[in-house]
N, C-alpha and C positions, 0 to 999 in steps of 0.2 A: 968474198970467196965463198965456196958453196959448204966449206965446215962453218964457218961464220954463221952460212944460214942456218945450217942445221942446230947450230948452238943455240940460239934465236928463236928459233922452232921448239927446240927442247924444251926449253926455258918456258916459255910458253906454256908448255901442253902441261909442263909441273902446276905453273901458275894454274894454270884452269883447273887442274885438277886436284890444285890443291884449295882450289874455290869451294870446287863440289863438295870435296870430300877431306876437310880442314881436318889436321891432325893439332891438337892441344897438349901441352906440360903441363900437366897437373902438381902437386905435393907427392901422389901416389904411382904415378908412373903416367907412359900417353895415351891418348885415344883419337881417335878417328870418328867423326861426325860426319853429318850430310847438307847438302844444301839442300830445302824441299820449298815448295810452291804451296800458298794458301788455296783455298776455294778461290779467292775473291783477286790471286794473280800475284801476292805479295811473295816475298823470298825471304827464307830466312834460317838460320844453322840450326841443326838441330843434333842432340846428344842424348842418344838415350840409356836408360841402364848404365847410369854410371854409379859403380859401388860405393857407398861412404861408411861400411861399417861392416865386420866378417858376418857370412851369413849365420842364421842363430839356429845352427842345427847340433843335433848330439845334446852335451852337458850344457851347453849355451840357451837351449832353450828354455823358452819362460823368462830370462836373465836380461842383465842390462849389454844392450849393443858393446861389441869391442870394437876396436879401432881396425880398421881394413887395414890387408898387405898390399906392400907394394908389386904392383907387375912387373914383367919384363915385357917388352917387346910393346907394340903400339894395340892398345885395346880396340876392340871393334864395339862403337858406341850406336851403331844406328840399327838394330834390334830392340825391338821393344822388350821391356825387364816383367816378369810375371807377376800377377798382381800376389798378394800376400795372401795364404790362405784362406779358404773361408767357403761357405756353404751358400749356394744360390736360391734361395726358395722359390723361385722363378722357375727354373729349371729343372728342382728339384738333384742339383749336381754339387759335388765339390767342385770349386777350381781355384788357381795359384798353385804356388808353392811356396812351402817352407823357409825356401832361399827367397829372400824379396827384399831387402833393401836398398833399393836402388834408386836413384835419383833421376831426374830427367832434366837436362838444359835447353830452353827457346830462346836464340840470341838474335832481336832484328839484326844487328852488325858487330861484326867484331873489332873493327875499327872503327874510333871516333875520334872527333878533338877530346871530347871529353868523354870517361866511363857512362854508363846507362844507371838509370835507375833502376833495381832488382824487385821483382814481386816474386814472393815464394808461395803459394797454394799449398792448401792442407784440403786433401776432399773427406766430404759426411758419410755418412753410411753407419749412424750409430754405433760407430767402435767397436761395427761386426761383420759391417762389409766394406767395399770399398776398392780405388784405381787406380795410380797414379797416373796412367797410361793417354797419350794423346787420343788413342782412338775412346775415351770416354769425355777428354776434357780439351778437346782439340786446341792447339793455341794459335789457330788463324785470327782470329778476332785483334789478340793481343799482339800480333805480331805486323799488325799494321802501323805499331806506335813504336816508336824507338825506347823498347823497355828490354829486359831481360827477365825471361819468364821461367819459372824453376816448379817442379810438382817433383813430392816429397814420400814412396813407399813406406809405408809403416805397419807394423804388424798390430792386428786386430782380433777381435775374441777373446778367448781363453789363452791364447798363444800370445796378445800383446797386451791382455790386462788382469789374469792372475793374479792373486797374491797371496801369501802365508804371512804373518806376523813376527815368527821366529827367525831371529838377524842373520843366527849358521845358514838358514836354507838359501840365504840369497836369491829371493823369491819378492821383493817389498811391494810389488807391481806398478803398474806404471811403464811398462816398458817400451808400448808404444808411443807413450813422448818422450821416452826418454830416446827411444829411435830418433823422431824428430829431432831432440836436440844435437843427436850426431849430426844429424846430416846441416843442419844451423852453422856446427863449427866447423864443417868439412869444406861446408862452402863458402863463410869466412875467411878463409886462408887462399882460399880456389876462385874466388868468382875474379879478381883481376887478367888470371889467363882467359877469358871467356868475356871480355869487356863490361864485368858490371864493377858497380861502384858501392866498394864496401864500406862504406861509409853513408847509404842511403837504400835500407834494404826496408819494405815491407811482406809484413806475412800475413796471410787472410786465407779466411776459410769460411766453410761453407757450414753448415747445420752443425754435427758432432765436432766437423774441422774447424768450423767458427769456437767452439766452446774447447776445445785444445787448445787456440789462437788467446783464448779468453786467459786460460788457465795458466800458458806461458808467461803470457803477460805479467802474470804474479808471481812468475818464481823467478827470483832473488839471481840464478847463475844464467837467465837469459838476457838481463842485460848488458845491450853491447851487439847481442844476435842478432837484434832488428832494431828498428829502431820507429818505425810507426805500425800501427794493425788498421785490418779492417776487418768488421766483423758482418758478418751476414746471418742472420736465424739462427741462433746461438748464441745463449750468454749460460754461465753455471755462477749459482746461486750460492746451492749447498752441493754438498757430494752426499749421496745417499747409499745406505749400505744394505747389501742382503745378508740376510743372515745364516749361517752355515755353508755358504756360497762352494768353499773348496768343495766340500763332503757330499752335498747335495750333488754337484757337477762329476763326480768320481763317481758315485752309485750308478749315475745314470748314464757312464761310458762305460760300468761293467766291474768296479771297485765290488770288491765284498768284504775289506778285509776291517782291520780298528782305526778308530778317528782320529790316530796322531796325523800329524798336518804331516813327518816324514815318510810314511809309508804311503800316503795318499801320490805323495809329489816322485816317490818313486816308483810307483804304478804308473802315474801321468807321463812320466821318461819312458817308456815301457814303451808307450802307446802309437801305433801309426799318427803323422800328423791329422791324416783328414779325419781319424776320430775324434781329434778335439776342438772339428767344428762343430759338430754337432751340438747346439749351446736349448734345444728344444724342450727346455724340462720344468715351466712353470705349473702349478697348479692352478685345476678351473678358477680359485679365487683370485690367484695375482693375474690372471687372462684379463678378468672380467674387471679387474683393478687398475686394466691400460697400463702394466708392466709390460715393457716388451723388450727393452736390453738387458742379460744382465751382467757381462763384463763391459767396465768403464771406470775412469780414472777411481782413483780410491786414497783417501789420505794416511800417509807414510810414516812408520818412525822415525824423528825427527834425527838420531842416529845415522840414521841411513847416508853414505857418504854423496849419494847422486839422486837423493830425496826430491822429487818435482813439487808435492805436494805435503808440508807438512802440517799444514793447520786450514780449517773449512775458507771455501772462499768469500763470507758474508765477513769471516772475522781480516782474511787479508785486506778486502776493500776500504778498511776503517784506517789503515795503517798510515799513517800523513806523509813519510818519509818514501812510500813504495816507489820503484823507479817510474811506473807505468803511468804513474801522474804526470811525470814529465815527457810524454809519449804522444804526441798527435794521434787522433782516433775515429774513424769515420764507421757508424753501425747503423743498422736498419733490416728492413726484413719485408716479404709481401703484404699484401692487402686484407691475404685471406689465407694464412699459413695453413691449416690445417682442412682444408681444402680437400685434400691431397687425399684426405680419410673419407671421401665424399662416399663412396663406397661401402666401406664398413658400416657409416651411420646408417644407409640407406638398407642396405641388404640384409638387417642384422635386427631382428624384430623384437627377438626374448631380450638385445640392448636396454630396452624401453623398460622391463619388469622387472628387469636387475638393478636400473637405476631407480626407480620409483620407489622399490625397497627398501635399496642401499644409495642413498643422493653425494653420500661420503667418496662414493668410487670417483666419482670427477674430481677428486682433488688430488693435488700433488702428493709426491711422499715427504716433503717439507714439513707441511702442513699434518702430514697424517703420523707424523714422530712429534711435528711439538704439540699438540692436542689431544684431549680425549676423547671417547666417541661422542659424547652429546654436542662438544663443543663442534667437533667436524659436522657433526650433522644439521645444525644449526646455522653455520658457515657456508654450506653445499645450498643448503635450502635458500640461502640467502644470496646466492651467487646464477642458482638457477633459475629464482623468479626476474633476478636482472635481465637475463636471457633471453627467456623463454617466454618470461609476462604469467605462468601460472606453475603450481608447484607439480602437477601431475603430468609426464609427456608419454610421446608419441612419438611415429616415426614421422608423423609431420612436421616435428620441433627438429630435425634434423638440420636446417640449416644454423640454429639458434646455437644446438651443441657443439656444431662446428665453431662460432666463434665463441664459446662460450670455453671449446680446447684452445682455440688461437689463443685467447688470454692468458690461459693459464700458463702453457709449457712455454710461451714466446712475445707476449706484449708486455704482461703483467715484472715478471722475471728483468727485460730489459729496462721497462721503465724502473724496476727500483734500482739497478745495474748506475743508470745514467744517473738519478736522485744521491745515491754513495760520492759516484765518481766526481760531478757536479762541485761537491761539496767540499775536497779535496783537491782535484787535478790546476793543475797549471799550464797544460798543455790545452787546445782546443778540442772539441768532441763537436763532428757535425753527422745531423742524424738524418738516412734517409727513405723513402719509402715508396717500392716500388707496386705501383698501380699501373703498368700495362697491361691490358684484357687481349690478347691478339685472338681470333679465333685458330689460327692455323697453328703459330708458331709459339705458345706457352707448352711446351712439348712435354713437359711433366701430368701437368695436368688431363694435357688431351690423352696420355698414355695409360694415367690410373684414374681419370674420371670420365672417359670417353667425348665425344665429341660435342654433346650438346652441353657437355655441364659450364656453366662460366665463372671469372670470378678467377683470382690471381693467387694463387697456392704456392704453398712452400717448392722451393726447386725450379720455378717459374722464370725469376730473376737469371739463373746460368743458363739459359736459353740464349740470352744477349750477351752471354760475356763468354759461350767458350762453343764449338763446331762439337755439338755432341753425335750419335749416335743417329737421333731422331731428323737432325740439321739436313737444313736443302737452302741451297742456292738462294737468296732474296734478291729482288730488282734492287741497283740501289735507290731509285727514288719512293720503296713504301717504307708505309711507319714501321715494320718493323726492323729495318736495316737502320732509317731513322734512329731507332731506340738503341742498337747494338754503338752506335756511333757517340749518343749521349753518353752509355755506360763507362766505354772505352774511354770518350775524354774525362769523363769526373773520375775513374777510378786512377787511369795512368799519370794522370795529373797531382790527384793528391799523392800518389808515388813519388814523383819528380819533386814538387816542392812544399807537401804537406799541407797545402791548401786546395779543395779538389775546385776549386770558383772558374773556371775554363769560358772561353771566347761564343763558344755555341751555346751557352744558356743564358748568356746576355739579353734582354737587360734584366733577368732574375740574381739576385744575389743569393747564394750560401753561407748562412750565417750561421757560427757556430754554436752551441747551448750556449745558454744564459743559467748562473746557479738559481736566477731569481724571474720571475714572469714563468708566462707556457712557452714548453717543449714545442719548438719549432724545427719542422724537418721539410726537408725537399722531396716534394711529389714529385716520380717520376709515371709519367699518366701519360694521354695521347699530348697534353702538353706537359712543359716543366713550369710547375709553379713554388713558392716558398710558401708552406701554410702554416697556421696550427698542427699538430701531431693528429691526427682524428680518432687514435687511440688512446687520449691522454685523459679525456673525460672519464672513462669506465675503470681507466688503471686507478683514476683519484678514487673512487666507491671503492674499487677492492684496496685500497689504502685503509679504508677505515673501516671497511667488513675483517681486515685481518687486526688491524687493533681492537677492536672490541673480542678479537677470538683472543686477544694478548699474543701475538707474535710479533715482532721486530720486523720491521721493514729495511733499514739499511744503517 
């Protein structure tokens, strides 16, 4: 009969429309997602700006994430959520808002026989900038693979890493992971509406997001929240401190009043948000000393009820019992991380007379707390002539400083990372290293080192792994669609079963560290090979340039 049909009909157009535009139960009330198309033709739901925590505006600000209300009525998810504030020295603009905790879900399907395996992203931007936002980290790549892909807004700066000492002010900092770890347990309770499987969640991140990933890893109430990492150009060693940090940062948004840390933090209440991005207040010596963040994680009173950080991260790694030993761990980084600064070394002339002066500036601030000047200077001289081959430079030694920083803030730091973990872990740690040169598509590179400079720079690697900004179409038959296709299976792989060893790098194996022989990682290059580490020789000399300076390696 022709109601039959029309019910049949009906039903239908729900169905489709409810294809498109899936409505989800959450713990917090529903929301309404979209179905969207990759570049590349794949389909997949998408949810954005979904709330996990009240926004931290007013008395909340500075403070630890609260727990989000629940809605009424069906939330509209498919609006992109604003990035968290922050100041663009690109543009020379503020952008975000205040209000930014919001999460974003990529679900190839929502039904399966069985739940997905979930990856959670943390993106870098030295814990000053930063996006959770597809259109920076697009999840076509990822959504070719039956995964569940989740990016995490988190507040950054002065507004997510603050902190006062004094327990009343409820200031202990850290608030941007401590954001993160909202949104961990939000989606904990939540990823089964949304077909992932809570019981098989990685989280990985990228530079700064790597070294959050790191840092989580070691506090004590995240496990349970993931259950393997991956870490990418980021490991944290030590947490290092500035000194006067509040007091300094308050004068310089317009503070005139006395040094208690309460009147400080209520002037900072006071203040429009986009005054306190402004974070631009170092002097020519910390400039010229390659300080460039200065809010970032900071170790906690141990008091502190939601304490991320209470004790340095060289002394958690020692710990036998940590859960993170029992954690599957896949870490590596580019070829030529600092790359990236190809520019600075190059354009930067008075660089050369400030180090020839001062050879101390090259070193870490690790280093530059536990030594004194003759011993740092002694250390630099001895790390430069590895480099460089003579103790006096130039800007012709420029590519030498270049890796002579890749060691320092990124080879050196993970190799003693792995040498702790190694020594302890019971889980497996497979290490790898991305050596793709593409001329077209290392889209970091070609962006802040222009087109002729080559050589595989920090940021390079998330060219294959997410549809950014710079992203254009590839044939699938060249190397680099090739390379986006390696990444995808070893990363979504070790997601799924904690082993990333996948069908297309056959007949290479990925073998995991060994506590004993060399550090062996998987080259990812125009081919995949399994090698030696080729950064493991130079990390062993700075092994024993810092013991003789008397520092502790791991």
């Amino acid at each position: 009969s022709r109601s039959d049909q029309s019910k049949i009909h009906s039903m239908t157009a729900y169905i489709d429309e409810n294809t498109k535009q899936p409505i989800i139960s959450t713990t917090h009330g529903q929301m309404r997602g979209q179905l969207r198309d990759t570049v590349y033709g794949d389909q997949y739901y998408c949810f954005d700006g979904i709330p996990y925590a009240k926004p931290p505006l007013g008395e909340l600000r500075f403070k630890s994430p609260q727990s989000v209300d629940h809605w009424e009525g069906v939330r509209d998810c498919t609006e992109i959520a604003p990035k968290c504030i922050q100041y663009n020295h690109y543009t020379d603009t503020v952008e975000g808002s205040e209000d930014c905790l919001y999460l974003n879900i990529y679900a190839k399907k929502l039904k399966s026989d069985k739940p997905l395996p979930v990856m959670v992203y943390i993106y870098g931007g030295g814990f000053t900038t930063g996006s959770a936002s597809r259109l920076n980290w697009g999840p076509d790549y990822f959504m070719m693979r039956d995964v569940i892909f989740v990016t995490v807004g988190y507040r950054v700066g002065a507004l997510g890493f603050l902190s006062f000492p004094e327990p009343e002010l409820q200031v202990s900092g850290n608030a941007g992971l401590k954001d993160i770890v909202a949104a961990l347990k939000w989606l904990k309770i939540n990823y089964h509406n949304f077909n992932g499987d809570a019981d098989n969640i990685t989280l990985f991140g990228h530079s700064a997001g790597s070294a959050a990933t790191h840092i989580l890893m070691m506090a004590p109430q995240c496990e349970g929240l993931f259950h393997k990492a991956i870490l990418m150009s980021g490991t944290v060693i030590h947490i290092r401190e500035i000194p006067n940090l509040q007091l300094r940062f308050a004068k310089h948004v317009g503070y005139d009043g006395s040094e208690d840390n309460e009147s400080i933090l209520k002037y900072l209440y006071g203040l429009e948000a986009k005054k306190l991005t402004n974070v631009d207040f170092l002097t020519k010596e910390e400039k010229e000393r390659n300080l460039s963040y200065l809010f970032f994680p900071t170790i906690e009173n141990a008091n502190t009820v939601d304490a991320i950080i209470t004790k340095d991260p060289f002394e958690a790694f020692a710990e036998t019992t940590a859960w993170s030993h029992r954690m599957p761990l896949m870490l590596g980084g580019t070829s030529l991380e600092s790359l990236l600064s190809y520019k600075f070394y190059t354009t930067t002339p008075e660089l050369y007379d400030i180090l020839n002066l001062h050879p101390e500036y090259v070193l870490s601030s690790e280093i530059i707390r536990k030594c004194d000047l003759l011993t740092q200077k002694a250390l630099a001289k001895k790390l430069i002539k590895l480099h460089v081959g003579n103790e006096v430079m130039d800007k012709e030694n420029a590519l030498s400083l270049i890796k002579l920083a890749s060691y320092g803030s990124y080879y050196h730091p993970m190799h003693r990372y792995m040498c702790a973990r190694l020594q302890r872990a019971i889980a497996p740690t497979y290490l790898y290293r991305f050596d793709f040169d593409s001329p077209d598509f290392n889209l970091y590179r070609i962006k802040k080192c222009g087109r002729n400079v080559r050589g595989v720079a920090h940021v390079d690697d998330l060219s294959y792994i997410f549809y950014m900004p710079e992203s254009f179409k590839l044939a699938r038959d060249s190397a680099e669609f090739r390379t986006i296709e390696y990444m995808l299976d070893l990363f979504t792989t070790f997601a799924a079963t904690s082993d990333p060893n996948v069908t297309s790098i056959k007949p290479t194996v990925w073998e995991p560290l060994s506590a004993f022989g060399e550090h062996k990682c998987l080259n990812i290059s125009n081919e995949i090979s399994f090698v030696d580490w080729p950064e493991s020789e130079i990390c062993k000399i700075y092994d024993v340039y810092y013991k003789e300076a008397g520092v502790k390696l791991f």
